[in-house]
C-alpha positions as CSV (number, residue, x, y, z in Angstrom):
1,X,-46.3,-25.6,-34.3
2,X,-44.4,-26.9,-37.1
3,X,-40.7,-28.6,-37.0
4,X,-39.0,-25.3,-38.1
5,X,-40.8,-23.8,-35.2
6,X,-40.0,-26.1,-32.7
7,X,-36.1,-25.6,-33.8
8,X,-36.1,-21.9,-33.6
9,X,-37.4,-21.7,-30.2
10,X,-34.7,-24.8,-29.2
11,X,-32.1,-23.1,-30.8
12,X,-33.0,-19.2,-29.0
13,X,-33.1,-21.3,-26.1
14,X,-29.8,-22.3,-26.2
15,X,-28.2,-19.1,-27.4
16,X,-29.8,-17.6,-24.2
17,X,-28.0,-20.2,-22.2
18,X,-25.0,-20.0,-23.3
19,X,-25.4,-16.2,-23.4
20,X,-26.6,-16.6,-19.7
21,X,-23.6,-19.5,-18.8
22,X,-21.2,-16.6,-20.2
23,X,-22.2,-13.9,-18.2
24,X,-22.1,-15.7,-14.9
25,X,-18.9,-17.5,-16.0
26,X,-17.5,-13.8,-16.3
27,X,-19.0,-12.8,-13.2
28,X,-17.8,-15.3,-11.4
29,X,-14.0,-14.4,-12.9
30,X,-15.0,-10.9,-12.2
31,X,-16.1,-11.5,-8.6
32,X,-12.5,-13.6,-8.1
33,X,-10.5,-10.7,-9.8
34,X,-11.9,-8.5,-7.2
35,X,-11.7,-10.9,-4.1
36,X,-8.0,-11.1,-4.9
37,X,-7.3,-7.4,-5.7
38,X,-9.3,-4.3,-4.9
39,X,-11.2,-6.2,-2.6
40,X,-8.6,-8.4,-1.0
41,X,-7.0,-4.5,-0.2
42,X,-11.0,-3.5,1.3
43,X,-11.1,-6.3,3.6
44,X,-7.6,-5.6,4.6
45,X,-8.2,-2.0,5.3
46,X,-11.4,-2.9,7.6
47,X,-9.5,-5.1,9.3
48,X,-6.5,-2.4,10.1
49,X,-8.7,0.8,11.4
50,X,-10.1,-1.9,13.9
51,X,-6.2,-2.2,15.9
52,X,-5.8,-0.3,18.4
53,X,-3.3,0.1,21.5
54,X,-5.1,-1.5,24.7
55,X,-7.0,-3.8,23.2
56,X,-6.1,-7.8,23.2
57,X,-4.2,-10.4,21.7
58,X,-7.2,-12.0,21.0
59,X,-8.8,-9.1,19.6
60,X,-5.8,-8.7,16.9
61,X,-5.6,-12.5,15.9
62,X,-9.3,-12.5,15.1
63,X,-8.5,-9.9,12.9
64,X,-5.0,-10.8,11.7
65,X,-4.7,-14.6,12.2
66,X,-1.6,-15.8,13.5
67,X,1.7,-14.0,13.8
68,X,4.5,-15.2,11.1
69,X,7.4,-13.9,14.3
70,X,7.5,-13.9,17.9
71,X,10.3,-12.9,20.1
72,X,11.0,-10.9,23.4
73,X,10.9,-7.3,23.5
74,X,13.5,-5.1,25.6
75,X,13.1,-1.2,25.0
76,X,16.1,0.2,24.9
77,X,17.6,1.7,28.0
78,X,15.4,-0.5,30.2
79,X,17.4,-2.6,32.6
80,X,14.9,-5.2,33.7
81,X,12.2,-7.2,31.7
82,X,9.2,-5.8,30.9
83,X,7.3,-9.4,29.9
84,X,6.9,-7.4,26.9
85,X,6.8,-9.7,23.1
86,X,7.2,-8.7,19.8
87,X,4.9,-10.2,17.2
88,X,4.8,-9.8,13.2
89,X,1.8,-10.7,11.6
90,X,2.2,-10.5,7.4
91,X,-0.8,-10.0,4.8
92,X,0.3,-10.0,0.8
93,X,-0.4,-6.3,1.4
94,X,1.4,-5.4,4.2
95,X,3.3,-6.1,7.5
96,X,1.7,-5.6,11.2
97,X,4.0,-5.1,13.9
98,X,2.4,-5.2,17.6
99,X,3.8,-5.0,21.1
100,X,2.3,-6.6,24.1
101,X,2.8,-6.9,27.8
102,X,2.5,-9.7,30.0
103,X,-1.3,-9.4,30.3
104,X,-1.5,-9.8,26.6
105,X,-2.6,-6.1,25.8
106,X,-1.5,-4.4,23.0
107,X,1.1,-1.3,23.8
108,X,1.9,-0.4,20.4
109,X,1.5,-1.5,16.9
110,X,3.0,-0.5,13.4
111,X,1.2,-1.0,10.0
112,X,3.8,-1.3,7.0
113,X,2.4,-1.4,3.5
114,X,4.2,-3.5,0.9
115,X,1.9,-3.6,-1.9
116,X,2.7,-0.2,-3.9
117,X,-1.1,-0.6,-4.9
118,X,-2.9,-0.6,-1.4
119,X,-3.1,3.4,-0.7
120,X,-3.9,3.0,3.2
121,X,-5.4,5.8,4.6
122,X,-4.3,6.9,7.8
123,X,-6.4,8.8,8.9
124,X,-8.9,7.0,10.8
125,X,-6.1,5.5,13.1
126,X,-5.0,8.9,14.0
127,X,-8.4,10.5,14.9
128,X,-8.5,12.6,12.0
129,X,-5.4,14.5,13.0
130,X,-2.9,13.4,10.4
131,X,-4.1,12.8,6.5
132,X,-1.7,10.4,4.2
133,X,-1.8,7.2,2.5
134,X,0.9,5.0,3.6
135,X,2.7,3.9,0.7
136,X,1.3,7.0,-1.4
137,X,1.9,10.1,0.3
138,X,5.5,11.7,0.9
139,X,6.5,13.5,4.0
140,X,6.2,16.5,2.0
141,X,2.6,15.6,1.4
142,X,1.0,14.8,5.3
143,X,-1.4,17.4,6.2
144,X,-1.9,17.9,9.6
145,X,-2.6,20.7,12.0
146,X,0.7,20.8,14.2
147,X,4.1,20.3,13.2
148,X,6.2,17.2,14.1
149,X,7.8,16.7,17.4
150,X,10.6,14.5,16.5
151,X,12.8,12.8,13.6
152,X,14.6,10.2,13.1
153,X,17.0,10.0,9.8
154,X,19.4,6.7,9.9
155,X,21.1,5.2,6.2
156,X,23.8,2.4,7.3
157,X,25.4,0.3,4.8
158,X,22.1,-2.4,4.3
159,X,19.2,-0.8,6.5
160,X,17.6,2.4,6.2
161,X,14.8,4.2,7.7
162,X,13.0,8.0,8.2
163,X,10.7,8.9,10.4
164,X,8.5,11.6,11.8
165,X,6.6,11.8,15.5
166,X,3.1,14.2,15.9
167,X,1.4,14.6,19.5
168,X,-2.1,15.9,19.6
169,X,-2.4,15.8,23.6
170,X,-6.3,15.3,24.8
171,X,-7.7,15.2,21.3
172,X,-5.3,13.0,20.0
173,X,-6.1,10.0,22.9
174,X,-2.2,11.5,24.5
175,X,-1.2,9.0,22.4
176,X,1.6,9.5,19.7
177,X,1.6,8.9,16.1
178,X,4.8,8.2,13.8
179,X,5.0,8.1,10.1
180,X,8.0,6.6,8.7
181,X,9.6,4.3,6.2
182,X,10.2,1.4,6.8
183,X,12.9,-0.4,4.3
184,X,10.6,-3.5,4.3
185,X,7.7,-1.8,3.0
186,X,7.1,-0.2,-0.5
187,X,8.1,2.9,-1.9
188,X,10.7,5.3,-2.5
189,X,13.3,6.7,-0.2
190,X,15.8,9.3,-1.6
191,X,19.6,8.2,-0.9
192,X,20.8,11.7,-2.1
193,X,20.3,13.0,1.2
194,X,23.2,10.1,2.5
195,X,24.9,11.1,-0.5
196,X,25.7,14.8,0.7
197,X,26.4,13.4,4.1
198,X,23.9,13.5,5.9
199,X,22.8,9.9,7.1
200,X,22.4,10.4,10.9
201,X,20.1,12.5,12.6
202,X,17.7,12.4,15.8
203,X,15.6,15.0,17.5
204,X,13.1,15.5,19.8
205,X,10.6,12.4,20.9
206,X,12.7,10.1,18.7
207,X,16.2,11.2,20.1
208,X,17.2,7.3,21.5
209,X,20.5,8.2,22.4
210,X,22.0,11.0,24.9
211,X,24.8,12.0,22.7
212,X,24.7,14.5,20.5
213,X,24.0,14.4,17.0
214,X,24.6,16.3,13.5
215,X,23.2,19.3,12.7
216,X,21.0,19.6,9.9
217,X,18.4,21.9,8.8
218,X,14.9,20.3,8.4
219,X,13.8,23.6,7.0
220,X,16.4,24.0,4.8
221,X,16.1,23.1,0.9
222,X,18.2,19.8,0.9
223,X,15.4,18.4,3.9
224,X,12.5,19.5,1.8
225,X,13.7,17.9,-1.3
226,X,14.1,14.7,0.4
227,X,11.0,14.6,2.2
228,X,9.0,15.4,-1.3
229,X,11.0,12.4,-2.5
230,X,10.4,10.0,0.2
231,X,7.1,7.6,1.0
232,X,5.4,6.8,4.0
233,X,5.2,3.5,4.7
234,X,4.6,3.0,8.1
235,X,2.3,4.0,10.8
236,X,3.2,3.5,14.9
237,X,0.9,4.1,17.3
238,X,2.0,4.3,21.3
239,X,-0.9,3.6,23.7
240,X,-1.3,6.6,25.7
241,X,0.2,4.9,29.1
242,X,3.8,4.3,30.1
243,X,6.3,1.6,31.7
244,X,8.6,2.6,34.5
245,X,12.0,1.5,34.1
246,X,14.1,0.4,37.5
247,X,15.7,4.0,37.2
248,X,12.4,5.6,37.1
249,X,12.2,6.7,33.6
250,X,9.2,6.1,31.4
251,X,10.1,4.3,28.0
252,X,7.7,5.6,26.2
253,X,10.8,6.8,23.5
254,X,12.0,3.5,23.9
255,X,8.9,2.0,22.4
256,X,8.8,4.5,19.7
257,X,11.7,2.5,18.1
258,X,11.8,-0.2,15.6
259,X,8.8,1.1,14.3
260,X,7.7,-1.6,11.8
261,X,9.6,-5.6,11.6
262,X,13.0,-5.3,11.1
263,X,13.7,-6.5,7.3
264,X,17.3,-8.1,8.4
265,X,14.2,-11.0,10.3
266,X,11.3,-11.2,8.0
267,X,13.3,-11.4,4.6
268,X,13.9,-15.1,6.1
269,X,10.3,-15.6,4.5
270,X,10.2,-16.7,1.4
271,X,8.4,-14.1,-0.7
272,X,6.1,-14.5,-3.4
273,X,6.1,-14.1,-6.9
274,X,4.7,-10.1,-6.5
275,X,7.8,-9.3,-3.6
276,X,10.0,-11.0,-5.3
277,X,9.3,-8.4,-8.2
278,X,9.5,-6.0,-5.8
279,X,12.6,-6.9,-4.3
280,X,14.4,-7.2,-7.5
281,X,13.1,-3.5,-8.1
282,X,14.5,-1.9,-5.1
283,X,17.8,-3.8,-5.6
284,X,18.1,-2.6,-8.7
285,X,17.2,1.0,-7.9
286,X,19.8,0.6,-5.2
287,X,22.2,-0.4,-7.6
288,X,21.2,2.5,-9.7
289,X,21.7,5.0,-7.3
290,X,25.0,3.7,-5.9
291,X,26.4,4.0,-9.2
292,X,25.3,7.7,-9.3
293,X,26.6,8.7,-6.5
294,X,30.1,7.0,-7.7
295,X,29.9,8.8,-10.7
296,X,29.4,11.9,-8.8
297,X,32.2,11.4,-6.4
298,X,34.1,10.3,-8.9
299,X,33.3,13.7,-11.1
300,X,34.3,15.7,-7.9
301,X,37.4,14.2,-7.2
302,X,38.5,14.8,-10.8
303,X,37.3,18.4,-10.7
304,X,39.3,19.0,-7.3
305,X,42.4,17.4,-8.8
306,X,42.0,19.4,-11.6
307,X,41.5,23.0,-9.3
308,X,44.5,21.9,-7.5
309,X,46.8,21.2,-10.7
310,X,45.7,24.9,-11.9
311,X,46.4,26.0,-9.1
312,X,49.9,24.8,-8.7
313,X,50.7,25.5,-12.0
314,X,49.8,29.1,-11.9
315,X,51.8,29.3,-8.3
316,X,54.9,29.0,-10.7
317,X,54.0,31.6,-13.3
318,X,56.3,34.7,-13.2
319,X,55.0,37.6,-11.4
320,X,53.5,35.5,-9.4
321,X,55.7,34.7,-6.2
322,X,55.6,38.0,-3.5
323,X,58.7,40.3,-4.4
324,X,61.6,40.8,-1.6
């Protein structure tokens, strides 16, 4: 084999390893890329059809790791303690609410998506009854075989939230299922509802309070346009057992509500540089909305002003005053 030889192989030698060090270099990027995105969301999703009310603690932490919040739970309208605790468990792609009693069991959990790019299905967790991707789907947009049995529409002046309750009975595990959105998760929520005032409303399984309530018509045009605009974000599910209060009154309700954390305690985390983005881009949709709805009001009141002027004008007009 002569010298030139002996240098072509060398050099076709080296081509193919560099050709060879490139592609596992951009493999290895590849595989990374995935680990932190589509896959990250995979794993995650694995990890969330495996909750489920009953089970333990344990169970949930192997699963979840360690909870960000703990505190004491209370239902509301219990007067004793239940040795019931609250704890939060984050993942960059969502928030994981779960309620247990004093044996450590899980009661209830809540599954809020925060990343608008983690579609997670739903329908696993809800034995096939109820078909929407939380942080996808619109109310307007579940499919399931029965309609719901209770709502739950509150806007104050920093915290919002809607929500929807479905019981299957026997097929369903007798336990019930709530969709909602959770103002600490992702998506959009249509103000415009709050803006025609409406921003209070309970019914049904989630009627907290014994007082009554507003009227409004969730078959009516105004309810279907907001639930088309509005995304799930947030999935409860309530074991199918009860707690007896000291008056003798299951709380089942009780435990129906917050469904999700409570975005007034978990904000105290310091987000990163993704929620941050986020945050800024609900703020500022906020802020855009708020200034709609000024302009708006602001339109109205000028129109009525100007109805009333025109009206008091032409009350002066000759011929117009009743004749003795």
């Amino acid at each position: 084999m002569t010298l030139s030889s002996v240098g072509t192989v060398l050099g076709l030698a080296a081509a193919i390893v560099a050709v060879g060090g490139g592609v596992f270099a951009a493999y290895r990027g590849l595989a990374a890329w995935y680990g932190r995105t589509v896959g990250s969301r995979h794993r995650l999703s694995n990890r969330l059809n495996q909750l489920a009310a009953g089970v333990s603690l344990r169970w949930v932490e192997d699963r979840l790791g360690s909870p960000a919040f703990v505190r004491e739970f209370r239902p509301q309208g219990t007067a004793g303690k239940l040795g019931m605790r609250e704890l939060v468990y984050r993942d960059k792609h969502a928030w994981v609410q779960v309620l247990v009693d004093e044996h450590e069991a899980v009661v209830r959990f809540s599954i809020t998506v925060t990343d608008p790019r983690f579609r997670f299905q739903i329908s696993d967790l809800t034995l096939g009854h109820l078909t929407a991707k939380l942080g996808g789907t619109s109310f307007s947009g579940v499919r399931s075989q029965l309609e719901q049995q209770g709502r739950n529409l509150r806007i104050a002046a920093h915290n919002f939230e809607y929500a929807e309750a479905y019981w299957f009975g026997n097929p369903g595990n007798y336990q019930w299922y709530v969709v909602s959105h959770n103002d600490a998760g992702a998506g959009n929520f249509d103000f415009t509802v709050g803006g025609r005032g409406q921003s209070w409303f309970q019914d049904g399984f989630l009627k907290s309070e014994d007082i009554d309530h507003p009227e409004f018509d969730f078959h009516g045009e105004e309810a279907a346009r907001f639930r088309a605009k509005t995304t799930i974000n947030t999935l409860t599910v309530l074991g199918p057992w009860g707690f007896d209060t000291q008056a003798g009154e299951p709380v089942s309700m009780s435990l129906a509500e917050p469904r999700g954390p409570d975005s007034n305690q978990v904000r105290a985390l310091v987000p990163d540089a993704r929620e941050r983005r986020l945050r800024h881009r609900r703020i500022r949709h906020w802020h855009r909305q708020l200034l709609r709805d000024t302009k708006r009001q602001e339109k109205q009141a000028a129109l009525k002003a100007a109805n009333d002027a025109n009206e008091h004008h032409n009350s002066g007009l000759p011929g117009t005053a009743d004749e003795p």
